[in-house]
Phi, psi and omega in degrees: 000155198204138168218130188296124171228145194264346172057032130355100137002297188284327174283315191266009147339124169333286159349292206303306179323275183335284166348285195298322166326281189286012147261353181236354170061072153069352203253032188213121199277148202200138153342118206071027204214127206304357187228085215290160147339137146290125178313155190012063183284137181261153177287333184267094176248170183280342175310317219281312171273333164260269190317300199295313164298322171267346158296324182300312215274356189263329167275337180254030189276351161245120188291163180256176187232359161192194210259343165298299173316314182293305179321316202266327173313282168003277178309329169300297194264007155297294165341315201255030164254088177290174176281019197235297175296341175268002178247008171254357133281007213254312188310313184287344183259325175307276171006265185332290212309304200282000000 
């Protein structure tokens, strides 16, 4: 797996850096880096039309009562995204393209 940092000034943190090494082995393309951004590349992923919006809207669907709660929601309903739902969104978005 690889992962695109879009290299946001607050993303290119020391920390952030240090962190994506060492989860990521080298595997996470970034600025300055042998495995540079790809030209004209879009900024519109499905994280960006999907996921963020259906984790916000599956966690704040109650309010919570501390930072634990908030944590095991996130983590709950990150877990229950499966590859079958990420491949009929992947469906709906290729459909928006054409």
């Amino acid at each position: 797996m690889w992962l695109q940092q879009d290299g946001a000034p607050p993303h290119f943190h020391r920390a952030v850096r240090a962190y994506l090494d060492a989860t990521f082995e080298n595997k996470w393309i970034r600025r300055g880096a042998e495995n540079p951004w790809p030209p004209r590349s879009t900024d519109l992923t499905p994280l960006d039309y999907f996921l963020w919006g259906y984790v916000k809207e599956k966690v704040y669907v109650t309010p919570f009562h501390n930072l634990n709660e908030l944590e095991e929601r996130i983590t709950t309903v990150c877990r229950s995204v499966t590859p079958e739902l990420l491949r009929r969104v992947r469906r709906s978005f290729l459909m928006l393209a054409n």
